[in-house]
C-alpha positions as CSV (number, residue, x, y, z in Angstrom):
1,X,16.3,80.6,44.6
2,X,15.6,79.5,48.2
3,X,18.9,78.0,49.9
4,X,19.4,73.9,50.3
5,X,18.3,72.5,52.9
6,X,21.7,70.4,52.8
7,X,25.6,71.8,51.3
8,X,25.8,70.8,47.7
9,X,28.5,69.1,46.2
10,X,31.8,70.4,44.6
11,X,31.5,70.0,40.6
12,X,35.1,68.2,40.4
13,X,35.7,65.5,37.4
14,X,36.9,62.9,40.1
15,X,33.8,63.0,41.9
16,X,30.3,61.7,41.2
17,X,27.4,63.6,41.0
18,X,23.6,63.2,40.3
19,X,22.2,66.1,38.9
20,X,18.5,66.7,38.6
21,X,16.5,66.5,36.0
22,X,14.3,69.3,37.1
23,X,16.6,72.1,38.2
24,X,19.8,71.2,37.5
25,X,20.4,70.7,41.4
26,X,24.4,68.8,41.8
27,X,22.9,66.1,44.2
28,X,25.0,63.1,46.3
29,X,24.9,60.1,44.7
30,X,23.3,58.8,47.7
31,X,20.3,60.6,47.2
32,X,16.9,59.4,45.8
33,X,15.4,63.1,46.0
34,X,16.9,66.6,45.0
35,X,18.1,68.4,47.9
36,X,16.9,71.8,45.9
37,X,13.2,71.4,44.4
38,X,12.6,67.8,45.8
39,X,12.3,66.2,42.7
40,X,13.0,62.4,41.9
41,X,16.9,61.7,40.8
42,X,16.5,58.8,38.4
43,X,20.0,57.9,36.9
44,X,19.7,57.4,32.9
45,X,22.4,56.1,30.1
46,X,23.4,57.2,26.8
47,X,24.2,60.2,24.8
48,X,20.8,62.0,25.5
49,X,21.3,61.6,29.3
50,X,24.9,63.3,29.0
51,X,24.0,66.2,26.8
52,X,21.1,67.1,29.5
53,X,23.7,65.8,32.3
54,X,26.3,68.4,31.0
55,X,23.2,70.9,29.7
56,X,22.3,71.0,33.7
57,X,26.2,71.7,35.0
58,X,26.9,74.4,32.5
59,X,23.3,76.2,33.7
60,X,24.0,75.7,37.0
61,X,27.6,77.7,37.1
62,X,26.0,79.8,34.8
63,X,23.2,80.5,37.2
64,X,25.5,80.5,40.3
65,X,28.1,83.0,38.4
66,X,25.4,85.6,38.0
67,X,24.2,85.2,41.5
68,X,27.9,86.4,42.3
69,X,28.2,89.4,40.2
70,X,24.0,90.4,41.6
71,X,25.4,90.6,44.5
72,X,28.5,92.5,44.1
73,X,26.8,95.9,42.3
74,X,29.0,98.6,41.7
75,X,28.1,101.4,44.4
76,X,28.1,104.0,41.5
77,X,25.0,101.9,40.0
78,X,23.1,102.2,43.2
79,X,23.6,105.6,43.5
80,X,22.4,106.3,39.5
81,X,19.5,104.2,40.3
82,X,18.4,105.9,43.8
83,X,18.7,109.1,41.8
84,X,16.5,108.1,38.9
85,X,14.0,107.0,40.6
86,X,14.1,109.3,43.3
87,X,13.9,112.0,40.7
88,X,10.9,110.2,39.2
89,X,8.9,109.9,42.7
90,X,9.5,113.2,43.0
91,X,8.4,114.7,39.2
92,X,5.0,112.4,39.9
93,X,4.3,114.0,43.8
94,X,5.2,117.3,41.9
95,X,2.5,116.9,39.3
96,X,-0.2,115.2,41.4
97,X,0.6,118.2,43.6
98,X,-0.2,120.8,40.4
99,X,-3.2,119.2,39.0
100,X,-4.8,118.6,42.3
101,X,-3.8,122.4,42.7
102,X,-5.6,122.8,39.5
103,X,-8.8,120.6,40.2
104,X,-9.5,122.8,43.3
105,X,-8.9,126.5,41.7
106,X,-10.9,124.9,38.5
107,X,-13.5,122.8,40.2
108,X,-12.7,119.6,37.2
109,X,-13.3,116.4,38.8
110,X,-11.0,115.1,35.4
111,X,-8.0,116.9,37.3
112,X,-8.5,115.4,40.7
113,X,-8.3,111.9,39.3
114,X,-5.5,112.4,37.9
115,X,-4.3,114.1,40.6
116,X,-5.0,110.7,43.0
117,X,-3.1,108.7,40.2
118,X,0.0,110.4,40.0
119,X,0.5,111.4,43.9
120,X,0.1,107.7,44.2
121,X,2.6,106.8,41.7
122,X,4.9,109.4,43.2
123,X,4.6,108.2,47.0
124,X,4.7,104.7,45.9
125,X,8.4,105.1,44.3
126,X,9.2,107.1,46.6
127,X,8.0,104.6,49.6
128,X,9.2,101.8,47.5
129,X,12.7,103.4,47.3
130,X,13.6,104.4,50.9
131,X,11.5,100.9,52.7
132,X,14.4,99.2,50.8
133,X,12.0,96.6,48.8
């Protein structure tokens, strides 16, 4: 989710509130246009409108309250998952590095190919985990 161009409001029962129909964005009443995806805020009546009104809130904290915990990872799980995949990088440069071992000794073109695969699986993961992407 790209951040609003303007604050959003506070979800309080004293205030009013548009939401979008779109994404669910809390909008000022104010506005024509949702601050979040741009999309049209066209105010609607009945039952149906409610249920999609209070459908949109509940997503939204629901949305918002696992942005929160996404951000706040337990240091123990980062450090299981830089392991795992650490040790995977290195299992896949390990056996890229035997069959291409193999392929010369053996002359067997099957070998180096799969040689090139998994050295590039390896150094990808392993890239991929230390360039922090």
């Amino acid at each position: 989710m790209d951040k609003p161009k303007k604050e959003p409001i506070a979800l309080h029962r004293h205030q009013e509130q548009k939401l979008c129909l779109n994404c669910g964005f809390p909008n000022r009443p104010s506005d024509t246009y949702c601050m979040y995806c741009k999309a049209s805020v066209a105010e609607e009546k009945g039952l149906g409108a409610w249920l999609r009104h209070t459908y949109y809130v509940l997503r939204w904290r629901w949305q918002l309250k696992q942005k929160r915990e996404n951000l706040v990872q337990q240091p123990r799980q980062k450090a299981i998952r830089f392991v795992g995949y650490f040790m995977i990088g290195l299992i896949l440069s390990l056996a890229g590095a035997y069959f291409a071992f193999t392929s010369v000794t053996q002359n067997s073109v099957t070998n180096a190919l799969i040689a090139a695969l998994l050295l590039l699986y390896g150094i990808f993961t392993l890239k991929s985990l230390f360039s922090g992407k």
